[in-house]
N, C-alpha and C positions, 0 to 999 in steps of 0.2 A: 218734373220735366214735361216737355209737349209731346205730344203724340206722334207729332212727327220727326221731331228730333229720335225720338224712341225706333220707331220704324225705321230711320238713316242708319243709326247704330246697329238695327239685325242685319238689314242689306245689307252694309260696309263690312261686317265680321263674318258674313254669307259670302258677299264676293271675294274677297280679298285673298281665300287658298285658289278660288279656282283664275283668279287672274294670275296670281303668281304660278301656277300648275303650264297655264296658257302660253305666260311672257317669258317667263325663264328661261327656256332653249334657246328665244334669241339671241341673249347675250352670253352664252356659252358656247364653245367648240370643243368638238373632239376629234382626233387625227389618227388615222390607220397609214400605212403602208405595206399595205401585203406582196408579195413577192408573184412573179408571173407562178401560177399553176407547174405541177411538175406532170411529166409524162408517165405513165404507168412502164417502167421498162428501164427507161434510158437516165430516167434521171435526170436529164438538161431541163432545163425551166423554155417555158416556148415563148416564142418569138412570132410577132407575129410574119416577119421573112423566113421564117425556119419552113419551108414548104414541107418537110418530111417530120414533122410534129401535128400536124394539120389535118385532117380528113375531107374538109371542104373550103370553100372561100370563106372567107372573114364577112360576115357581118359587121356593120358599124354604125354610130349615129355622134352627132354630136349632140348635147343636151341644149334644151329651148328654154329660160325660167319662164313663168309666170311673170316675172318683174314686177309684181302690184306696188314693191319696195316691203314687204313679209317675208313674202316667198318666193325663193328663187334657186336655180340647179344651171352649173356650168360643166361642162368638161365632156369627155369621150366616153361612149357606152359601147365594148367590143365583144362580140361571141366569138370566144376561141373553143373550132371542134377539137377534140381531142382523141389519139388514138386510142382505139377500143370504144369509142362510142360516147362519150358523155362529153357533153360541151358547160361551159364556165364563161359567166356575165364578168365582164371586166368593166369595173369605174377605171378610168383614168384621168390625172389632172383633178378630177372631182371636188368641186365644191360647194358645196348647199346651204343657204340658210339654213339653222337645227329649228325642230320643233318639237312637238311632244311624243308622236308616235310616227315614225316615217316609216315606211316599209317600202320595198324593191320589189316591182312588178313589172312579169313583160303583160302587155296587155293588147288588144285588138282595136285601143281607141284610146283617147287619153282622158277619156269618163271614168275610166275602169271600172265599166259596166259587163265587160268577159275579163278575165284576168288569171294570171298563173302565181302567185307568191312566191319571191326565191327567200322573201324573210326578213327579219326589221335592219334597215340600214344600219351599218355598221360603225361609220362616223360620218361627221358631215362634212370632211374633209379631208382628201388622201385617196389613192390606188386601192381598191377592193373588188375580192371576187365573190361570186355569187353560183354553185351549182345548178345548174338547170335539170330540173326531173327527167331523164330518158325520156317519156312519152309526149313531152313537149312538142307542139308543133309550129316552129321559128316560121313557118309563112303564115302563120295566122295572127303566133303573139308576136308581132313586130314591131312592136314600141314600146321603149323601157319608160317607167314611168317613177317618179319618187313622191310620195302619197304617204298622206296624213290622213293614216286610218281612222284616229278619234273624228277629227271634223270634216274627211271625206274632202279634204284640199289636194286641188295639185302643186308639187310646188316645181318642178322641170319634167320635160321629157324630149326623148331621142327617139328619132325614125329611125332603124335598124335597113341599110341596104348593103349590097355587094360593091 
């Protein structure tokens, strides 16, 4: 054999787990539907008109893709406070392109150069909730971001307003 035939064959059996490692979430989905958060007491699941579930006004954004046609994130990002103090990132509608590692960040930019982890997305398609750490501070981290930690992509994000 030549040499460089020889050489094609290491590349080609070198590349070929991490291409398929890479491509493979694109043509996959997986689907959540979680239910709205329940309240600590009452039991009812919140709403976001249910004013007496609530502690503060609703935060919201709609998601932006990247659109490159890879990567991309559709739907509603809501912070629901809840009584007793701890607030929950709500996907809604949600839909993303899959990749290999996504994770759910609220972040201060959409480099996610400051960032807060709520934790690796859940699917890339469906209603899901996300707890936010108490010490979180929602005017600084004000935009959710869905982030491919291995290659440090964005693939959508939401400005979070009142």
């Amino acid at each position: 054999m030549k040499k460089s035939t020889i050489i094609a064959i290491i590349v080609a059996v070198i590349a070929m787990p991490i291409i398929v490692y890479a491509a493979s979430p694109l043509f996959t989905n997986t689907t959540i539907n979680e239910p709205l958060p329940e309240t600590s007491g009452s039991g009812k699941a919140i709403a976001a008109t249910e004013e007496t579930t609530m502690t503060d006004d609703l935060l919201s954004g709609s998601f932006v893709g990247v659109n490159d046609g890879i990567h991309n994130a559709e739907g509603v990002a809501k912070i629901l406070h809840l009584q007793g103090g701890n607030s929950v990132l709500r996907l809604e509608d949600f839909k993303s392109t899959n990749g290999p590692d996504l994770y759910v960040y609220l972040s201060t930019d959409k480099q996610a150069s400051d960032f807060v982890s709520l934790g690796k997305l859940k699917a890339n398609i469906g209603n899901q909730n996300y707890d936010i750490p108490t010490d979180t501070d929602l005017a600084k981290y004000d935009t959710v971001l869905v982030w491919c930690k291995q290659f440090s992509v964005l693939f959508g994000s939401a400005e979070l307003t009142a």
